[in-house]
Structure formats: C-alpha cells, structure tokens
Residue, then its C-alpha position, 0 to 999 in steps of 0.5 A: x863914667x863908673x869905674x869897675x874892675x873884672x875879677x879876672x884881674x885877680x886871677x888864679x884867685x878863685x872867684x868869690x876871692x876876688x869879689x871880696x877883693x873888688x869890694x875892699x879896694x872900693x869898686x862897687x862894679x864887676x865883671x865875673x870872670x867865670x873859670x870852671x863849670x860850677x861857678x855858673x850853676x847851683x848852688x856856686x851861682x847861688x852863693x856868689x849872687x848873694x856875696x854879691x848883694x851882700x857887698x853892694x857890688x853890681x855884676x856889669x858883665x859875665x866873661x865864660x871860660x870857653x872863650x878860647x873855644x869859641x870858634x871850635x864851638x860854635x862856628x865849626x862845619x860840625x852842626x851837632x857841636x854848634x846846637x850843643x854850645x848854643x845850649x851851653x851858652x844859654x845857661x850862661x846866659x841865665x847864669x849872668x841873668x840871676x846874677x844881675x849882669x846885663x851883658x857877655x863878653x865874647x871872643x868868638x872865631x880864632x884868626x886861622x879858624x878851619x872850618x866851612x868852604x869861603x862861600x859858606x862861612x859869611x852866611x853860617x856865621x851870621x846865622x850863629x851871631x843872630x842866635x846867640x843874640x836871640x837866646x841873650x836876649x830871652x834872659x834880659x842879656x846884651x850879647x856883645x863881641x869883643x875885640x880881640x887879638x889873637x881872634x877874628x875881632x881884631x879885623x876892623x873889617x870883620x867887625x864892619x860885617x857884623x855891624x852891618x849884617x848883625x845889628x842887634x849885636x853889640x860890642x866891648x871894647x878892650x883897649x889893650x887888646x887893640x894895641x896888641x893888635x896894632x892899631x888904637x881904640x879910635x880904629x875900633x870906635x869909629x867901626x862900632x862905636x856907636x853900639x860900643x856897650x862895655x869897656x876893658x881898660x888897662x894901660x900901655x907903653x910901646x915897650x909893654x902892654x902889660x901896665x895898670x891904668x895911669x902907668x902908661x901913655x893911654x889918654x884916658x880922659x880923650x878916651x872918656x869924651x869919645x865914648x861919651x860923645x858916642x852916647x856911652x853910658x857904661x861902665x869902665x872895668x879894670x882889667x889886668x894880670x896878676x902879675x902886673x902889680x905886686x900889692x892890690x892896693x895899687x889897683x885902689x890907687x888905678x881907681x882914683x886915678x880914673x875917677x880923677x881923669x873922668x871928673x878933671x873932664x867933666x864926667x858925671x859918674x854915670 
C-alpha cells in the first residue's frame, strides 16, 4: 500500500503550496484538490504538472471544487444545465489526464435533492453516470463515486443501484465519511468493494472524527488485508483538515505510521 496524502489536507494553502508540502514531508503520491477555475487550465495546469515532475511526486486522483454542485449540475430536470456540466466536467477530465491522474473523485447528488418526479429520476441518473464514465474515459480517466455524508453516496442501497446498473463505474472509499455516516468502511466494501479503486483515510474516535491517522481507533492493517483481499492495488491518501494538526510534521509522522502498520501486515508497498 502507497501512502499519499490529498492536497486538500493543506487547504486554505493554495495548491502549488501544498504540493511542495506533500513532497517535503516525503510522499511521493497526491491528490490535487482543484479550488477555483484556473488551476485546471493554461498555463496554471501547466505549471503545476511540471512542479509535479519536478518533485518526483505522482497525481492519483483529481477532486474538483464543484463538488457540492454536483447534483444541481448534473442531475437537475434542467437538460441544458446537464449538457453544459458535462462539458465542464470533460475539461476536468483532461485537466487530470495532463496532469498524470488516472482517477476523479465524485460527490454526486445531495440527500434532499429536488429534481425529476420518482418514476424518472432512476433512469436519468444512470444515463448521466454512463456519460460521465464515457467522457472519463476518452482521457485514460477512471470515473469513481464517493461515498460520502452529506450525499446520496452515503445509502449503501443507492451504491448497490449503481454497482448493478452502471458497472463501468467505479468507486473511492473515504473512511471518515463512512463513520459520519453511521455505519463502517466494511458496509461500504462488502457493497462495492470489489471495484473500490481510490482511498481517503483519516482516523476517528466516537467522540471526534476529526484525527490524523494513528491518533484514533481505526484498524488500519484490518483495513489494508480487505482491501487487498479485494484485489486493491491503489494508493492510500491522507486526507484531513488544517486544523487537525498544529505542525505539518505531524502529517510525516502519520505517514510512517501507515507504512509502519502496512508493512507489520505484511504489505508490499505497491
């Protein structure tokens, strides 16, 4: 398991900030958190891909800053909406794709979203998912959901429907926000863990979900063996607040913990 951490860890730091962060507390893996408009395209885009080269670091995965707009954008009863952010969402996608990515992250619908009557909404949103997937993939991009709380993710049961009606669809995992969910990480991997390609980790308590990994109850080498034992063979990214440290070299020290627990399980650092 390769140990990376999201630039969104370092966050109101501006990007290119945080990616001379990532490297100096020596990760050699990111996702880019993308924050406004012009860090996806020329020259920005440019510049952070040869910062990236330059520090050895590799991009995992790209995360847009639309994310909270997801379900507005693309899922609303508004057609003209939905063909605009699927253009939107291409230059994403070949923002990641020049930047060495090979995945996106994606929130997708809020849980109280208005939108299309019941009978229509199934049908609509599966035809968006496929599309998104299809235009992924036109840049060498894996297209993967999220799980997350505050969003339609979080069911276990919406998850199911899209395992079974989208299957080129694949899937992050983000510990924290399965626990702010009320439920674990293994409801989320027996659903999709099979085609689980990405993974945020954090750590938790029942009093706080705010904790850098191994400050908190997490099992992170019975984590590891599932995912392996699931054929994973990603990357494991950091992903906190700012605020839940007060030096970054606690983040350093969250790394060698995790390569600590990966290897004491026998990981072989892939």
């Amino acid at each position: 398991m390769k140990i990376g951490i999201s630039t969104a860890s370092f966050y109101p730091t501006e990007i290119e900030q945080g990616i001379r962060n990532a490297a100096e507390l020596g990760f050699q893996r990111v996702e880019l958190f993308i924050n406004s408009e012009s860090e996806y395209v020329p020259p920005l885009r440019t510049e952070l891909k040869k910062q990236l080269d330059a520090l050895g670091l590799q991009a995992i995965s790209l995360h847009p800053y639309t994310s909270a707009l997801e379900g507005h954008l693309l899922f609303s009863d508004y057609p003209r909406r939905t063909r605009d952010a699927l253009d939107q969402y291409a230059r994403y996608f070949e923002a990641a794709a020049e930047l060495g990515a090979s995945y996106f992250t994606f929130h997708g619908e809020l849980l109280r979203a208005r939108g299309l009557p019941p009978a229509q909404v199934e049908s609509r949103r599966f035809e968006t998912y496929h599309m998104l997937c299809e235009r992924a993939a036109q840049y060498d991009i894996c297209f993967t959901q999220e799980n997350v709380s505050w969003c339609k993710s979080s069911d276990v049961v919406f998850l199911k429907k899209l395992y079974d009606n989208v299957p080129e669809l694949r899937y992050t995992l983000d510990i924290k926000q399965a626990h702010r969910a009320g439920r674990t990480w293994g409801d989320y991997m027996d659903t999709v863990g099979d085609r689980i390609v990405n993974l945020h980790i954090s750590d938790y308590t029942e009093q706080t979900d705010y904790l850098l990994p191994g400050q908190g109850d997490v099992d992170f080498s019975a984590l590891f063996r599932r995912l392996e034992a699931c054929g994973y063979q990603g990357s494991a990214l950091v992903e906190v607040y700012s605020s839940d440290y007060t030096a970054l070299e606690q983040l350093a020290h969250s790394r060698l913990y995790l390569e600590a627990v990966d290897q004491q399980k026998g990981g072989n650092g892939l």
